[in-house]
N, C-alpha and C positions, 0 to 999 in steps of 0.2 A: 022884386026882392030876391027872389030863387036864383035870376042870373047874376045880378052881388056876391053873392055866397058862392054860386060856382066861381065865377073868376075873381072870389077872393081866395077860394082854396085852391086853381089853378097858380095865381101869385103865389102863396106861399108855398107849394110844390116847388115852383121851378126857382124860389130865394134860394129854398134849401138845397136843392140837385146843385144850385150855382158854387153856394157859397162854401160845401163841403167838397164838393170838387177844388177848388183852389188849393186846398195844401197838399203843395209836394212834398215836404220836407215833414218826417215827422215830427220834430220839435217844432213844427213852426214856421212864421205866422201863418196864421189862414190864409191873410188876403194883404197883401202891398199893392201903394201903387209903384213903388220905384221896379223899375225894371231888376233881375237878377243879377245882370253885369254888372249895374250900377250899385248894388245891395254888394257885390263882391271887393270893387272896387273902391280900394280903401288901403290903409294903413294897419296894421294886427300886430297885436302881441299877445302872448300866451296868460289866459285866464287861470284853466286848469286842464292838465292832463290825466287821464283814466289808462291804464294799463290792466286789461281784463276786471273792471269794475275797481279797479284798487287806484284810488287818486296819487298819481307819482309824479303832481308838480314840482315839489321844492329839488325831486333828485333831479329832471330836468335843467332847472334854475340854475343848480348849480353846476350842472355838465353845461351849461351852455350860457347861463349867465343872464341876468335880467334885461341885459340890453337888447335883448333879440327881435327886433320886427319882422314883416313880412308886408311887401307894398304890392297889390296885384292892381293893374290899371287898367282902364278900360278899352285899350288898344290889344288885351292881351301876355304885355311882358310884367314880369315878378321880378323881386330883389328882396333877396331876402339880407339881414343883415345881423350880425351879432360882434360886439364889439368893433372891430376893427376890421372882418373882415367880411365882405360883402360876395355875396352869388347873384349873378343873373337866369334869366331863362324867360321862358314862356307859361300862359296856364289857359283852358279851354274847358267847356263844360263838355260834357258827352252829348252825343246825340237827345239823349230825355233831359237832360239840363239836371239830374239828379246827382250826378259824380263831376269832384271836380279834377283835372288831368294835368299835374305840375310838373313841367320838365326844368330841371336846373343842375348848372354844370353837366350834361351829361347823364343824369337821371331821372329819372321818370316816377310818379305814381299816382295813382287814382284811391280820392278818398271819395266817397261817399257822404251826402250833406243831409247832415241830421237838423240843422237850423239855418236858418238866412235870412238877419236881421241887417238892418244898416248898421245897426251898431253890436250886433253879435252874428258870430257864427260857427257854427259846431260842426267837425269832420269828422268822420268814422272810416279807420284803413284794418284791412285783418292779413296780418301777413302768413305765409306760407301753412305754417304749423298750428295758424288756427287763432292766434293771440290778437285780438280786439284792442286798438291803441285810439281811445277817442279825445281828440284837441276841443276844446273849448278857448272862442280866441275874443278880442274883446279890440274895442278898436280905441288908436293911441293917442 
């Protein structure tokens, strides 16, 4: 009976070390089984956007229009798309798979992944001066 009890409280030791170790991302999930590229790769459109905690989707919307997706694929390349007129490029997670690294046209940046669901996923970028821009994106 005594070694039950130890290696039932061993088991539940090492559930716990396992299962709290699995999230990277703080919003989320604890535990997938879909790989992260595959959880990336997808189709996106804008949910909501945060501009230092103040939600500034509809000014987005309309600077840029509802049409707007974003396809990253599992090879790597992104296209982003808003009405009529379409960007390519590339996108690559960081070495800790924590940031994701989107080059198009010509430009670059690293957001930071606050969530990574198959069917959501939440960026976090802070530019120069300090200002917190978080996308909340939702798949199309």
């Amino acid at each position: 009976m005594k070694k039950f009890l130890n290696l039932s409280l061993i088991l539940a030791i090492l559930f716990t070390i396992t299962f709290t170790s699995c999230k990277k991302y703080p919003d989320g999930p604890t535990i997938s089984l879909a790989s992260k590229t595959s959880r990336v790769a997808n189709i996106w459109v804008i949910d909501q956007i945060f501009e230092n905690g103040t939600d500034v989707t509809a000014y987005y919307l309309a600077f840029i229009g509802n049409s707007y997706s974003i396809e990253y694929t599992k090879d790597g390349n992104v296209t982003a798309t808003a009405g009529i007129i379409t960007q390519t490029g590339t996108w690559a997670f960081d070495g800790s798979k924590e940031n994701l690294i989107t080059s198009i046209s010509g430009s670059s940046k690293t957001e930071k992944i606050l969530r990574l669901k198959s069917d959501e996923m939440w960026l976090s970028e802070t530019d120069n001066g300090g200002n917190v821009t978080e996308t909340h994106l939702r798949t199309k």
